[in-house]
C-alpha positions as CSV (number, residue, x, y, z in Angstrom):
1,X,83.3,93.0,44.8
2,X,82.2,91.0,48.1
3,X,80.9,92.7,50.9
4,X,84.2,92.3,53.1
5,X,86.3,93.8,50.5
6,X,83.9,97.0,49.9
7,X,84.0,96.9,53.9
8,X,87.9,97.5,53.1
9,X,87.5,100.2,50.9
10,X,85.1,102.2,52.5
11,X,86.2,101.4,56.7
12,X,82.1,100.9,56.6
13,X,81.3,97.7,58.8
14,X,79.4,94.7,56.8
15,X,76.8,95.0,58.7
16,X,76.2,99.2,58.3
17,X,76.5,97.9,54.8
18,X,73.8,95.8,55.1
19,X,71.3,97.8,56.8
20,X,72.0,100.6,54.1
21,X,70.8,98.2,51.4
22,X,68.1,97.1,53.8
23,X,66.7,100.5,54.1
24,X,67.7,101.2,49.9
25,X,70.3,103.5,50.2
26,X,72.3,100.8,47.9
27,X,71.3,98.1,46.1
28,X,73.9,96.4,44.5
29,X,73.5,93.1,42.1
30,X,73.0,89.7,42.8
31,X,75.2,86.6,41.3
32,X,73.8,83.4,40.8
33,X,74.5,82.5,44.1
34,X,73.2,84.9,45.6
35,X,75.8,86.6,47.3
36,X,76.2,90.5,47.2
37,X,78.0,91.8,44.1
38,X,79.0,95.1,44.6
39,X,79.8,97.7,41.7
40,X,82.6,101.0,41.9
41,X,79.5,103.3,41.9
42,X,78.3,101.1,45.4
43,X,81.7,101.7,46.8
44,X,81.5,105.6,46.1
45,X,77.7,105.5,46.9
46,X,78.9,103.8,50.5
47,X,81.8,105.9,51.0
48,X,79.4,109.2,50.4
49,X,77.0,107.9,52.7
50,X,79.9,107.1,55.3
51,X,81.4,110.5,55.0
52,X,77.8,112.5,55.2
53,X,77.3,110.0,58.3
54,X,80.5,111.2,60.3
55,X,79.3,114.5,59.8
56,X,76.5,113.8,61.6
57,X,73.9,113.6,58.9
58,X,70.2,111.8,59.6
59,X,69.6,108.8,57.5
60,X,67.4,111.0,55.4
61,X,69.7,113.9,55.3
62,X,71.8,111.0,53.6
63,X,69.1,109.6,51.3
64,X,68.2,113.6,49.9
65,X,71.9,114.3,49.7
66,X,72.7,111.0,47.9
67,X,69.8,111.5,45.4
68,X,70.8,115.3,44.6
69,X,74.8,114.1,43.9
70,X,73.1,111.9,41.7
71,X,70.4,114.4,40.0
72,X,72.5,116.5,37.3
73,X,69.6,118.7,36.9
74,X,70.0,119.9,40.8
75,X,71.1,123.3,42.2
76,X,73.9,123.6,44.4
77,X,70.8,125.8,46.6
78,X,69.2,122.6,47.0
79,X,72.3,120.7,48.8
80,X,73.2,124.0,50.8
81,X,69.8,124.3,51.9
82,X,70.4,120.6,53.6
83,X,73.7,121.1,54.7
84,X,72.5,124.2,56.7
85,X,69.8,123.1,58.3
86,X,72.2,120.6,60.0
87,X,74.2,123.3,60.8
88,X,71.7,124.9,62.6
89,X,70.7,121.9,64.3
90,X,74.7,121.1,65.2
91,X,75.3,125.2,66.8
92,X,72.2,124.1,68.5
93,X,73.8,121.1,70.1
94,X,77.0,122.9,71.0
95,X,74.9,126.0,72.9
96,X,73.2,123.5,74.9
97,X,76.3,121.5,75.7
98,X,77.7,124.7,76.8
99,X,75.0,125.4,78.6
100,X,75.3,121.9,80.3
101,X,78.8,123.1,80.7
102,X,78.8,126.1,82.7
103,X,75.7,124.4,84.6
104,X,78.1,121.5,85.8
105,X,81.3,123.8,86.2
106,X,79.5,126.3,88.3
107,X,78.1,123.5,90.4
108,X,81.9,121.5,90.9
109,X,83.7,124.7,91.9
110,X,80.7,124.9,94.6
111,X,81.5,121.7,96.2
112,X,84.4,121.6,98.9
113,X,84.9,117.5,97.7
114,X,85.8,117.3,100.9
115,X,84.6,115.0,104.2
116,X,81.2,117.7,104.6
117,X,77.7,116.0,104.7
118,X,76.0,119.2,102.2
119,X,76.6,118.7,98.9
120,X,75.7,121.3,96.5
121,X,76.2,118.9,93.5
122,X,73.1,116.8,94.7
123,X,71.2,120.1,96.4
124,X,70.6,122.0,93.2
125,X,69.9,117.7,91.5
126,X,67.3,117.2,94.2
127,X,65.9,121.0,94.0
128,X,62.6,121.4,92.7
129,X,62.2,123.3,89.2
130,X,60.6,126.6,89.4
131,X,57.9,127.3,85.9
């Protein structure tokens, strides 16, 4: 299989596929020409790695994930331990987006918006953090 068609298969852009060889996620063969030949186990391999990716996994996350599917010897403790740890990292996220949240709500319904000069928007951006 071309690159184009694994491109297909997997919605993965060419060149996403590219950097994933680049960085050895997936190294499919080589013809004679030396244009990419790409195997069903690189399509699976890409469309793992594409799936872990749109849950937000690092690159690295990605690589120890992809070498665990791969490992039959590997507990399910292993993968779980991964999988939370990004877990963590994502609740993490969310409670300072909220945070962010209530910060810019709180701040909007303290604004008139209307033809004043004060602005308590840029007030509390201009106002000096306390340590």
């Amino acid at each position: 299989m071309n690159i184009s068609q694994v491109a297909d298969r997997t919605g993965l852009p060419p060149k996403t596929i590219r950097y994933y060889e680049e960085i050895g996620l997936v190294s499919p063969a080589r013809r004679d020409n030396g244009y990419r030949d790409y195997a069903e186990n690189d399509l699976h391999n890409l469309a793992f790695l594409g799936r872990a990716r749109s849950l937000g996994f690092s690159i690295e996350d990605c690589r120890a994930l992809l070498a665990l599917y791969t490992d039959r010897e590997r507990t399910s403790a292993e993968v779980r331990a991964i999988a939370q740890e990004h877990l963590k990292q994502i609740e993490a996220k969310i409670a300072e987006l909220q945070a962010m949240q209530d910060t810019l709500s709180g701040l909007v319904a303290s604004c008139h918006g209307d033809s004043r000069h004060d602005c308590p928007i840029l007030a509390d951006l201009a106002a000096e953090k306390a340590d």
